[in-house]
C-alpha positions, 0 to 999 in steps of 0.5 A: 267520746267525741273528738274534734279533727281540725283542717283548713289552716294555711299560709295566707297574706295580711289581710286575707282569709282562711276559713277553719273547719272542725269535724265531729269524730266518734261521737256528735257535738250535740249537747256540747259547746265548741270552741277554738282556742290559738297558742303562738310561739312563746305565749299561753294558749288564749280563747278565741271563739266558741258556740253552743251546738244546741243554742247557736249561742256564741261568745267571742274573744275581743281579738276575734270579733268582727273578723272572725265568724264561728258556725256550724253546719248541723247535717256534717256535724261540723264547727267553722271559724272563718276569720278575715282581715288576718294580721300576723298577730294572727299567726298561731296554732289553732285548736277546737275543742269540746266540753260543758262548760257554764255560760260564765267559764265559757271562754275557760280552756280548762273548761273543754274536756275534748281537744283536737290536734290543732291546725297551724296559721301563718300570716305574713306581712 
């Protein structure tokens, strides 16, 4: 089974940016969306961002769009999120997760079977 290893979270001022990596581990993503989901402190876990490896079909949180930028690079099996223009809303714990979800549920956390650890982001202001 494949399981995602997320890295590439930080520190980072208001307004900067950090670009999160998401790696394929005993398995490969195709076939399969990758999303990325954030939990801060006190709050319920919340869509950010997710695509079809296959399709290059992305779908994304209203939060998220026009900052952040999902990618991936075929050859290391590998999801990006770059995100820009951070705000301490921003400040979360990030997940990549992996499943088959149906174009209508895709932005539903229960619909990703595959998650990794999570990778923290704090930005200050």
């Amino acid at each position: 089974q494949v399981q995602p290893v997320e890295s590439g979270g930080g520190l980072v001022q208001a307004g900067g940016s950090l670009k999160l990596s998401c790696a394929a581990s005993g398995g490969t993503f195709n076939n399969y969306a990758v999303g990325w989901f954030r939990q801060a402190p006190g709050k319920e876990r919340e869509f950010v961002a997710t695509i079809r490896w296959n399709s290059r079909y992305t779908v994304y949180a209203d939060s998220a769009r026009g900052r952040f930028t999902i990618s991936k690079d075929s050859a290391k099996n590998t999801v990006y999120l770059e995100m820009n223009s951070l705000t301490p809303e921003d400040t979360a714990l990030y997940y990549c997760a992996v499943g088959s979800p149906i174009v209508s549920a895709i932005t539903r956390s229960d619909m990703y079977r595959y998650w990794g650890q999570g990778t923290q982001v704090a930005v200050s202001s």
